[in-house]
N, CA, C and O of each residue as an XYZ file, in Angstrom:
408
protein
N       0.813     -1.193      0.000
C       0.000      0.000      0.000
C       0.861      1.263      0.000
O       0.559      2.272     -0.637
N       1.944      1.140      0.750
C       2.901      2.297      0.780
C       3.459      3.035     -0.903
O       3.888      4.162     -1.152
N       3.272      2.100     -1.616
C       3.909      2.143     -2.952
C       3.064      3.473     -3.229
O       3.596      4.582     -3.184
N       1.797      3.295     -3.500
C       0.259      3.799     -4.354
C       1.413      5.300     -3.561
O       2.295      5.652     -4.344
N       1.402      5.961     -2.388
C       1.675      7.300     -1.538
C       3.099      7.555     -2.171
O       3.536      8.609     -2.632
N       3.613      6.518     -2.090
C       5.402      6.971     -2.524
C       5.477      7.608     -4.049
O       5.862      8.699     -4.470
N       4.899      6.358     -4.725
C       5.072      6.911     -6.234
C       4.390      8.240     -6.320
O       4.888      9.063     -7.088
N       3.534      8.502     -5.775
C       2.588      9.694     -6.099
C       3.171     10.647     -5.678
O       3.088     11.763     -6.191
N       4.065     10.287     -4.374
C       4.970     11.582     -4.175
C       5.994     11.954     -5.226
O       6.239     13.048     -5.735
N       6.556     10.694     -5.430
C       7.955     10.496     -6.169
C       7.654     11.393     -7.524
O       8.410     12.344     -7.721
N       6.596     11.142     -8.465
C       5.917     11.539     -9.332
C       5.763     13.134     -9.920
O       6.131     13.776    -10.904
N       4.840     13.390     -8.449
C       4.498     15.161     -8.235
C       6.079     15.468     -7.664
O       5.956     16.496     -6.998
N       7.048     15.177     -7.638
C       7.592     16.067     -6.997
C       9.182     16.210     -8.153
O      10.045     17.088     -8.162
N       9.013     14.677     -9.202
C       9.893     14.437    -10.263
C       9.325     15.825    -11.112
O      10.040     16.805    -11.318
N       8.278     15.739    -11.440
C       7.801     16.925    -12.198
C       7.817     18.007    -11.907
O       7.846     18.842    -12.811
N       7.804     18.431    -10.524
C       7.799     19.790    -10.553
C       9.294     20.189    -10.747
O       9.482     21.154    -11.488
N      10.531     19.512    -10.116
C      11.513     19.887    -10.566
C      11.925     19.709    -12.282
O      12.723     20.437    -12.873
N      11.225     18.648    -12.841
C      11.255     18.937    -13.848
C      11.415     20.111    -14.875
O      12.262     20.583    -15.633
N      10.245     20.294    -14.507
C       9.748     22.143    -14.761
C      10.720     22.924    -13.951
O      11.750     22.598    -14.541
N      11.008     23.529    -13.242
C      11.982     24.037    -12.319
C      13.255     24.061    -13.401
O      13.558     25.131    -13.927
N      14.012     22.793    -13.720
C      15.370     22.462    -14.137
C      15.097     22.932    -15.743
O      15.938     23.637    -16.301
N      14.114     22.584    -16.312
C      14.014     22.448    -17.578
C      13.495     24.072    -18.108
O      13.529     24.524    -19.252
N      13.069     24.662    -16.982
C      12.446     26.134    -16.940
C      11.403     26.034    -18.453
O      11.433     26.432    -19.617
N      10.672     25.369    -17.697
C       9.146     25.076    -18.449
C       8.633     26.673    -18.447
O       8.212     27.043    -17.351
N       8.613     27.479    -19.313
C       7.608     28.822    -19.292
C       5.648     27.937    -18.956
O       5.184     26.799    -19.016
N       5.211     29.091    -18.679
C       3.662     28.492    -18.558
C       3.071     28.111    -19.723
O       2.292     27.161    -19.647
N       3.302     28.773    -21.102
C       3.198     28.646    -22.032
C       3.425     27.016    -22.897
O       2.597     26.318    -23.484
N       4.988     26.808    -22.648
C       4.987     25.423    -22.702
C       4.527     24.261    -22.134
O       4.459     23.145    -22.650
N       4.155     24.682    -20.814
C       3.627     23.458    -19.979
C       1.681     23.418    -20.368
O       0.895     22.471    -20.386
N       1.484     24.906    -20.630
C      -0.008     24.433    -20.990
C      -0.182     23.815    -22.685
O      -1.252     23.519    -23.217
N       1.508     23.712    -23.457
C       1.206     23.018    -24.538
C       0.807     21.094    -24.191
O      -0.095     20.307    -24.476
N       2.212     21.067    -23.372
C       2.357     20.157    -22.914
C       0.574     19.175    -22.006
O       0.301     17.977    -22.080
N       0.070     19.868    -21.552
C      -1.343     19.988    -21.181
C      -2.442     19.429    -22.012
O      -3.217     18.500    -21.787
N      -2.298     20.332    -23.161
C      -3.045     20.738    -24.353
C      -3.099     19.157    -24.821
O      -4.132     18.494    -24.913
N      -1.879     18.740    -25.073
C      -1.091     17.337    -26.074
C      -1.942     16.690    -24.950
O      -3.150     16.739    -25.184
N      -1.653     16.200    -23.989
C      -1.880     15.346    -23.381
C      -3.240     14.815    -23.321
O      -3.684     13.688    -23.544
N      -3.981     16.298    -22.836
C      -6.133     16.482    -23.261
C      -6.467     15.958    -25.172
O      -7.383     15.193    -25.476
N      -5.648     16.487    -26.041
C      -6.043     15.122    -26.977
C      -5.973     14.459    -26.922
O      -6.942     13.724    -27.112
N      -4.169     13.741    -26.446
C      -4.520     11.508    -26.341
C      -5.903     11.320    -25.539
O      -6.970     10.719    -25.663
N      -5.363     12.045    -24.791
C      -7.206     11.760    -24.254
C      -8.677     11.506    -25.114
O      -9.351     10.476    -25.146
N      -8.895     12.652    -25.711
C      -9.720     12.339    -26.591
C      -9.448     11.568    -27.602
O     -10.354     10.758    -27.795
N      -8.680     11.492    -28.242
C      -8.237     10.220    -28.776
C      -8.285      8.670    -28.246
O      -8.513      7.710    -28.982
N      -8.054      8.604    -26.979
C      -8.804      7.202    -26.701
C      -9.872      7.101    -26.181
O     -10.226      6.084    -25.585
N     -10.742      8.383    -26.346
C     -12.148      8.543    -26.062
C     -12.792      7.918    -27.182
O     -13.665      7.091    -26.916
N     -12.551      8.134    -28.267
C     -13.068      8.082    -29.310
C     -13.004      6.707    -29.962
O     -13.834      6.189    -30.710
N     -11.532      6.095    -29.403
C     -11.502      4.595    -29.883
C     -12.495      3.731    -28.806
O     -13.027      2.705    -29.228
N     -12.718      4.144    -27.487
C     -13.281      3.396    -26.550
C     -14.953      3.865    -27.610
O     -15.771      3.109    -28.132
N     -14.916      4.849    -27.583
C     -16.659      5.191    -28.423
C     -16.776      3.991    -29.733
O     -17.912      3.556    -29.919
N     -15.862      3.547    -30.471
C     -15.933      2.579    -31.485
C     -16.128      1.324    -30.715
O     -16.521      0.348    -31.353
N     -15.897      1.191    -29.347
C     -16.247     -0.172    -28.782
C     -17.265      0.045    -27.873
O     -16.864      0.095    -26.710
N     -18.236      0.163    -28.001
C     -19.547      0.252    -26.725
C     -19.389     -0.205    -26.191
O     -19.457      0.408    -25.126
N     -18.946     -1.889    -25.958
C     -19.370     -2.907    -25.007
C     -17.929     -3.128    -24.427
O     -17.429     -4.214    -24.136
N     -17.647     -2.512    -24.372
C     -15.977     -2.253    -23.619
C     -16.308     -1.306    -22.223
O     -16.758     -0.166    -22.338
N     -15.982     -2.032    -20.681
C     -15.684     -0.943    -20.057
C     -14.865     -1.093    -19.723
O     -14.298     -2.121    -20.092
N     -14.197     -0.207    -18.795
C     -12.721      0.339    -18.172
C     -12.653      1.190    -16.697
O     -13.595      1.938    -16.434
N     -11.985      1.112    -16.133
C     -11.643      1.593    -15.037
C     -10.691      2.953    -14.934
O     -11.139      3.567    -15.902
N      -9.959      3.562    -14.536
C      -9.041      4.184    -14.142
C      -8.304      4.259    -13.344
O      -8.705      4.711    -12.272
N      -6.787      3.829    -13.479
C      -5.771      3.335    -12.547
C      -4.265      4.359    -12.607
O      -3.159      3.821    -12.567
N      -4.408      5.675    -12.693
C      -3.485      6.841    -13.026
C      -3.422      7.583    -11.750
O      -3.135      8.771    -11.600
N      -3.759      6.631    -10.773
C      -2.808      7.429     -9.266
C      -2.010      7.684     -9.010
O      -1.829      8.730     -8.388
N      -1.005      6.810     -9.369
C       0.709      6.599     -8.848
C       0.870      7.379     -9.677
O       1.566      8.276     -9.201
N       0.544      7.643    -11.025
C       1.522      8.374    -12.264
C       1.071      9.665    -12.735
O       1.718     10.313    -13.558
N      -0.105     10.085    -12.198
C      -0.620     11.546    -12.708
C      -0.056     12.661    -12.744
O       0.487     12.890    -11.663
N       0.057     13.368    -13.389
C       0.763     14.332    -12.993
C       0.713     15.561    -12.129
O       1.666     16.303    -11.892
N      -1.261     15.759    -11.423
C      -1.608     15.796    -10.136
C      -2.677     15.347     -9.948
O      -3.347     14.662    -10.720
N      -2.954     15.740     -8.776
C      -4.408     14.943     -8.330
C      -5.604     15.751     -8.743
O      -6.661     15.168     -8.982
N      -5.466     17.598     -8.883
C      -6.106     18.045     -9.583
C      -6.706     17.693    -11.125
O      -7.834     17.615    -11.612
N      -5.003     17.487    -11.736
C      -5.269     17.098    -12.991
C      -6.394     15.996    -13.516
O      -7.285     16.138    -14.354
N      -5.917     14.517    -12.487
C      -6.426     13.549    -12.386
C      -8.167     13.782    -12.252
O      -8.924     13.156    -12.994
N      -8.601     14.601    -11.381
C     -10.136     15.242    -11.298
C     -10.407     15.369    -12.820
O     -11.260     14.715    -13.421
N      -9.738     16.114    -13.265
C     -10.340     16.423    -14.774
C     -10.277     15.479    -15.726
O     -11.232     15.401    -16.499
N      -8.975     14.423    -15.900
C      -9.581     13.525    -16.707
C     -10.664     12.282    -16.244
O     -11.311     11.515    -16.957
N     -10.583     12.419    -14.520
C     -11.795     11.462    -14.285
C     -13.201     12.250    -14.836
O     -14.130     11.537    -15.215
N     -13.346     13.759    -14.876
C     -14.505     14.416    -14.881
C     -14.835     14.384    -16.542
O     -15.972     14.491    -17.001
N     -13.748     14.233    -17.254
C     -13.955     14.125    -18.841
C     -14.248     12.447    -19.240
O     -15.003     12.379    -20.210
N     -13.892     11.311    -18.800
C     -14.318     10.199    -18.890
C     -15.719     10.099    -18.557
O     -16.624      9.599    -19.225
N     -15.767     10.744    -17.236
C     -16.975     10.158    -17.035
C     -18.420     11.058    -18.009
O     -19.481     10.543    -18.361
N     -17.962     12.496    -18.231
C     -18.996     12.938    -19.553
C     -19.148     12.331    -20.766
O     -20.211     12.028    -21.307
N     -17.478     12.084    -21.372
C     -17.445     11.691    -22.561
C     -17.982      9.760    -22.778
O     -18.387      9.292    -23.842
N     -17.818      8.961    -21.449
C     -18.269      8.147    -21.783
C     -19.075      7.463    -21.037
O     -18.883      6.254    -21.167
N     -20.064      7.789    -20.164
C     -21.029      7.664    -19.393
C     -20.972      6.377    -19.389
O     -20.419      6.030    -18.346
N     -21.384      5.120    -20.288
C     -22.034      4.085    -20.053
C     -20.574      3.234    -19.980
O     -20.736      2.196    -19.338
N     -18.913      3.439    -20.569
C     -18.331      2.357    -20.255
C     -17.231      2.623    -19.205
O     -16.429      1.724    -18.951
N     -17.143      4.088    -18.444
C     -16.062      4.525    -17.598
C     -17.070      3.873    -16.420
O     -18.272      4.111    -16.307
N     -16.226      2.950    -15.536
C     -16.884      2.228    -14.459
C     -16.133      2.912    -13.101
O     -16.271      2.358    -12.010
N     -15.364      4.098    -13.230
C     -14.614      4.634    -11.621
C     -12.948      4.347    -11.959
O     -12.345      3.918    -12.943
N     -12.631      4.724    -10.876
C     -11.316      4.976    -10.790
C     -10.931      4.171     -9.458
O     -11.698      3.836     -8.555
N      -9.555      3.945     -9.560
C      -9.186      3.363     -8.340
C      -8.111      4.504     -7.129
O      -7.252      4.089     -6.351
N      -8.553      6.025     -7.343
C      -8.197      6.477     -6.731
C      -9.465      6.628     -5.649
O     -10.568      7.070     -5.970
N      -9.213      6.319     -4.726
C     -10.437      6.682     -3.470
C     -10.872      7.925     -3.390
O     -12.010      8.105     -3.825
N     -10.200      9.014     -2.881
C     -10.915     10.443     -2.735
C     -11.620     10.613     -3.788
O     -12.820     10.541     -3.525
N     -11.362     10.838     -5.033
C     -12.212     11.133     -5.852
C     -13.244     10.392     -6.313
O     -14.322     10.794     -6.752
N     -12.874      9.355     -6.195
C     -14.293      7.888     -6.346
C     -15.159      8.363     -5.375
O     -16.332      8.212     -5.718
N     -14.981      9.019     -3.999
C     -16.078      9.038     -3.073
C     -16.066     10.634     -3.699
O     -16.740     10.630     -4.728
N     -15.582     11.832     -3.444
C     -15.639     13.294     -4.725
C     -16.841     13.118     -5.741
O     -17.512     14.106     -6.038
N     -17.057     12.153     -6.155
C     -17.962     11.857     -7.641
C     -19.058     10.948     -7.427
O     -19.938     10.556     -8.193
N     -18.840     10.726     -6.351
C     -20.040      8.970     -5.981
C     -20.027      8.156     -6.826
O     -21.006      7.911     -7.531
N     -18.961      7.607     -6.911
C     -18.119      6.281     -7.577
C     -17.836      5.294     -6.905
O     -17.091      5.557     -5.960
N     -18.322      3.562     -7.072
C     -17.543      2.948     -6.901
C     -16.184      3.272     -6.873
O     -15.705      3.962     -7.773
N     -15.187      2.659     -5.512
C     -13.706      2.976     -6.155
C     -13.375      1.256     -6.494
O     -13.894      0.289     -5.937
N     -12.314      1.258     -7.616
C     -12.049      0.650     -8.219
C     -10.251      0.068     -8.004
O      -9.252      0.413     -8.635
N     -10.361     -0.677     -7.141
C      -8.762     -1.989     -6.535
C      -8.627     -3.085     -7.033
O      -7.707     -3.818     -6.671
C-alpha cells in the first residue's frame, strides 16, 4: 500500500523539478497539457468505437496531479457515461459517488 503514496509523491515532486530544471515557461507546460487532453480524446473516441468495452481508471501513482487527475476522471466520465466504471483512486471515487475501483 505504501507504494500507491510513494510513487505519487515520487511523481508530483519528479515533475515539478522537472519544470523548475528544464524552466518550463507556462506557455509550454499548458502546450504540454493541451497534447496530453487530446490523447485523451483520442482514446475517447476509440473506446466510443467499442460500446461494449468498459474500463476503469488506474493513473494514481503516475498523474501528474491529483487536480489534474479530477479532470480527466470528470472528462471520462462525460465523454463516456455508459463504459467509464470509476477509478481506483479513493478520494475522488467518493468526490464523484463512484464505486472505487482496486
Amino acid at each position: 500500500m505504501w507504494e500507491i503514496f510513494g510513487l505519487k509523491i515520487i511523481n508530483t515532486l519528479y515533475l515539478y523539478n522537472y519544470v523548475k530544471k528544464e524552466k518550463i515557461i507556462d506557455k509550454e507546460f499548458n502546450q504540454i497539457i493541451q497534447t496530453t487532453l487530446s490523447r485523451l480524446f483520442e482514446d475517447i473516441k476509440t473506446f466510443k468505437s467499442e460500446p461494449a468495452t468498459k474500463f476503469a481508471e488506474f493513473g494514481t501513482r503516475r498523474s501528474m496531479s491529483t487536480d489534474f487527475q479530477r479532470i480527466v476522471n470528470q472528462i471520462l466520465e462525460e465523454n463516456l457515461p455508459n463504459q467509464y466504471i470509476g477509478t481506483s483512486n479513493v478520494m475522488i471515487a467518493k468526490e464523484r459517488n463512484h464505486k472505487k475501483v482496486i
